[in-house]
VEXDREN-2710 file (C-alpha; in Angstrom, 1 decimal):
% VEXDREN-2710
k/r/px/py/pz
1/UNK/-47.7/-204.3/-280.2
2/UNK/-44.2/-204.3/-282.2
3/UNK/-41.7/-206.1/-282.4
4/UNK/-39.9/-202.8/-280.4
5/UNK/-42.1/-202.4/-277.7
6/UNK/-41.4/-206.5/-277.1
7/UNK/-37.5/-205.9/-277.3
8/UNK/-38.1/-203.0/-274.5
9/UNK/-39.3/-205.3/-272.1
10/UNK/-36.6/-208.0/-272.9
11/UNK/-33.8/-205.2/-272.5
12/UNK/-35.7/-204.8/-268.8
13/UNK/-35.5/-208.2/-268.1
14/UNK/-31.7/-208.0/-268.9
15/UNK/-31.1/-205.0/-267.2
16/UNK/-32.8/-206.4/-263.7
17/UNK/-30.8/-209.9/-263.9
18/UNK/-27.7/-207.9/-264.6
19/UNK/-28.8/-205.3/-261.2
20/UNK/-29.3/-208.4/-259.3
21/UNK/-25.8/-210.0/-260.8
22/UNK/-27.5/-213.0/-261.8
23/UNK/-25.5/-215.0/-264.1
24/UNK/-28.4/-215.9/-267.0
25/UNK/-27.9/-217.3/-270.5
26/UNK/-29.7/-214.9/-273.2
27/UNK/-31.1/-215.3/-276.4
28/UNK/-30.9/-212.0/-277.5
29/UNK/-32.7/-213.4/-280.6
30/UNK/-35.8/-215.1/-279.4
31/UNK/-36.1/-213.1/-276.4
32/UNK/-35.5/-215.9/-274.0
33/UNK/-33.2/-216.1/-270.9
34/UNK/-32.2/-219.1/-268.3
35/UNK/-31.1/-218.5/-265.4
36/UNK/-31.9/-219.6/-261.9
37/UNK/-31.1/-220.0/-258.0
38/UNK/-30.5/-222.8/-255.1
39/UNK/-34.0/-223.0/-252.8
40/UNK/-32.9/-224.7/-249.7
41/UNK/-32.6/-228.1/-250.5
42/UNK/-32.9/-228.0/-254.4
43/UNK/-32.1/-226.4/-257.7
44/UNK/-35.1/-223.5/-259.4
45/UNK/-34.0/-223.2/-262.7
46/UNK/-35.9/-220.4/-264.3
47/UNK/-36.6/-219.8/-268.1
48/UNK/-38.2/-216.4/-268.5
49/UNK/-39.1/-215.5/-272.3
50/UNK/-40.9/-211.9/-274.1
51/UNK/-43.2/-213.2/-276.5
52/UNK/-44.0/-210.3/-279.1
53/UNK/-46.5/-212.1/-280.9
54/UNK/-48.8/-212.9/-277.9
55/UNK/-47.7/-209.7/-276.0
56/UNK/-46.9/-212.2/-272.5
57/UNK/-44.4/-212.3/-270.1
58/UNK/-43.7/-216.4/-269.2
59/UNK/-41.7/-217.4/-266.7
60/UNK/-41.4/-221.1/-266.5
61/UNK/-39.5/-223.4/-263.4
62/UNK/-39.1/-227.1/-264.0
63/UNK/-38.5/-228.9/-261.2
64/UNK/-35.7/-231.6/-260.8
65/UNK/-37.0/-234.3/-261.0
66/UNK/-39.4/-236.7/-262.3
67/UNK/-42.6/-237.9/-261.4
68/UNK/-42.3/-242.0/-261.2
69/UNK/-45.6/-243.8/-262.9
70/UNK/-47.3/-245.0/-259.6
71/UNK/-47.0/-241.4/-257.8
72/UNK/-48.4/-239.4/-260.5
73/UNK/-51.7/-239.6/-259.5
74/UNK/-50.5/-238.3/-255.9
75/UNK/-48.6/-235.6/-257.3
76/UNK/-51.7/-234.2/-259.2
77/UNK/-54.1/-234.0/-256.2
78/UNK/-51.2/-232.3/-254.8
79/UNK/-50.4/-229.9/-257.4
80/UNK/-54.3/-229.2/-257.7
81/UNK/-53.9/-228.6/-253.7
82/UNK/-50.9/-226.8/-254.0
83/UNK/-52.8/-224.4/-257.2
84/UNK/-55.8/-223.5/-254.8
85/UNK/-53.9/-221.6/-252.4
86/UNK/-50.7/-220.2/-254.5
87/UNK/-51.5/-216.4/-255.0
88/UNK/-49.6/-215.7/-258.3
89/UNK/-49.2/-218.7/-260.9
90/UNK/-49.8/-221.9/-260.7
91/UNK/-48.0/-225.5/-260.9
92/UNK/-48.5/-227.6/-264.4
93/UNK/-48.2/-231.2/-264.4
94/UNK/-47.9/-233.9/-267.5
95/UNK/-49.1/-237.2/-265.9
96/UNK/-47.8/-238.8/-269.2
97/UNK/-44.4/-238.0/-268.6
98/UNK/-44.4/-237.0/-265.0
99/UNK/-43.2/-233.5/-265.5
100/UNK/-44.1/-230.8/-263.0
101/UNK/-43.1/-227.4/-263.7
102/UNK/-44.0/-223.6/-262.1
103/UNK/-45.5/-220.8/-264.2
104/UNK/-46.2/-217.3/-264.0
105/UNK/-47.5/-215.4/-266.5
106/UNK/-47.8/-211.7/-267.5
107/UNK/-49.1/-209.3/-270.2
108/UNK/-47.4/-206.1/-271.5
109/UNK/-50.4/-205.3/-274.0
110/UNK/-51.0/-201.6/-273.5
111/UNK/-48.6/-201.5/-270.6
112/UNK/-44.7/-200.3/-269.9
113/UNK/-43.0/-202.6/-268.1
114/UNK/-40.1/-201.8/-265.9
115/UNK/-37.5/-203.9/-263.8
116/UNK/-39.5/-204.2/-260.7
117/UNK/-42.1/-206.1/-262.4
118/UNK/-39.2/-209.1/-262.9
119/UNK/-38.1/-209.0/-259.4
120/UNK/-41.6/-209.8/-258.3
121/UNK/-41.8/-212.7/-261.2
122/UNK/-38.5/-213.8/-260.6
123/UNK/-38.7/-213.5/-256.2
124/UNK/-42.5/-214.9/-255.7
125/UNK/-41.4/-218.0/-258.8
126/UNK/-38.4/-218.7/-256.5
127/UNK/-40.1/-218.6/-253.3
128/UNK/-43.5/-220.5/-254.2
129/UNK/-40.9/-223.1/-256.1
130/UNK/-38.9/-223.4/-252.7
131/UNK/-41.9/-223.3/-250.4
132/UNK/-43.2/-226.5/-252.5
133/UNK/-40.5/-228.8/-253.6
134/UNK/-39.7/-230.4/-250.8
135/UNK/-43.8/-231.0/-250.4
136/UNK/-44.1/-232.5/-253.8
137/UNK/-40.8/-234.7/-253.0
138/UNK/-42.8/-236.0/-249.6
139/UNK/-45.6/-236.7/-251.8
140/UNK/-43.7/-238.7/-254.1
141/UNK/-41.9/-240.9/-251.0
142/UNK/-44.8/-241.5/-249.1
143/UNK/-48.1/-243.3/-249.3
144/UNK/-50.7/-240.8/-248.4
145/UNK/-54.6/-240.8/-249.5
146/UNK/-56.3/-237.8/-251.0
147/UNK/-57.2/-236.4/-247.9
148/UNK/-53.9/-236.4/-246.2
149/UNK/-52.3/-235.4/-249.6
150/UNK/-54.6/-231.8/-249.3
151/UNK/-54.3/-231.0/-246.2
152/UNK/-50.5/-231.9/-246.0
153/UNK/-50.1/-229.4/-248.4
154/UNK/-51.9/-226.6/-247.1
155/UNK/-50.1/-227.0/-243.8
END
């Protein structure tokens, strides 16, 4: 795909942040925006990027805050729960530096992408981020086993 057909679906990304009045930092040059809204307890910052090369959509969501050492075991059976029963993208987790981040993916190879398909990345990222958070914190404040750790987050 060229480098055109890439800066198309950037220019929609732009052009449905700006139609929602989202205030977003772009990179015009690498095709790469921040931006990002308030769940109901915590921050969903949201870096959404056109990659021409790869012809992908990413959408990426770090969460705020960091995994301590002893927990991260916890918090993978409960992203690996969490994974199993999201619909659309799934949660990544470093247990070497106790990162956990969202991610969503999409392809426009052979495809035209218009706005609507960034209200659905950018809606479902910020609800599944939100729906999750304050799950993931629980995990990390509480001593649970495997068990409880699955089912407490399918509840």
């Amino acid at each position: 795909m060229s480098d055109a057909n890439a800066r198309a679906v950037y220019d929609a990304l732009c052009a449905k942040l700006d139609e929602l009045k989202w205030v977003a930092q772009k990179d015009d040059e690498n095709m790469k925006v921040e931006c990002g809204a308030v769940g109901n307890d915590l921050p969903i910052p949201l870096t959404i990027s056109v990659n021409a090369e790869k012809e992908i959509i990413s959408l990426y969501s770090v969460l705020p805050f960091e995994v301590p050492e002893d927990k991260r075991t916890a918090v993978a059976v409960a992203a690996s729960a969490a994974n199993v029963i999201t619909v659309a993208g799934s949660f990544d987790f470093n247990c070497m530096n106790g990162m956990l981040l969202f991610r969503m993916t999409n392809t426009f190879r052979g495809s035209l992408i218009g706005k609507e398909l960034f209200s659905h990345l950018i809606f479902t990222a910020c609800q599944t981020v939100d729906a999750y958070n304050d799950k993931f914190c629980k995990v990390i404040a509480e001593n649970m086993s495997d068990e409880e750790i699955v089912a407490f987050m399918r509840s």
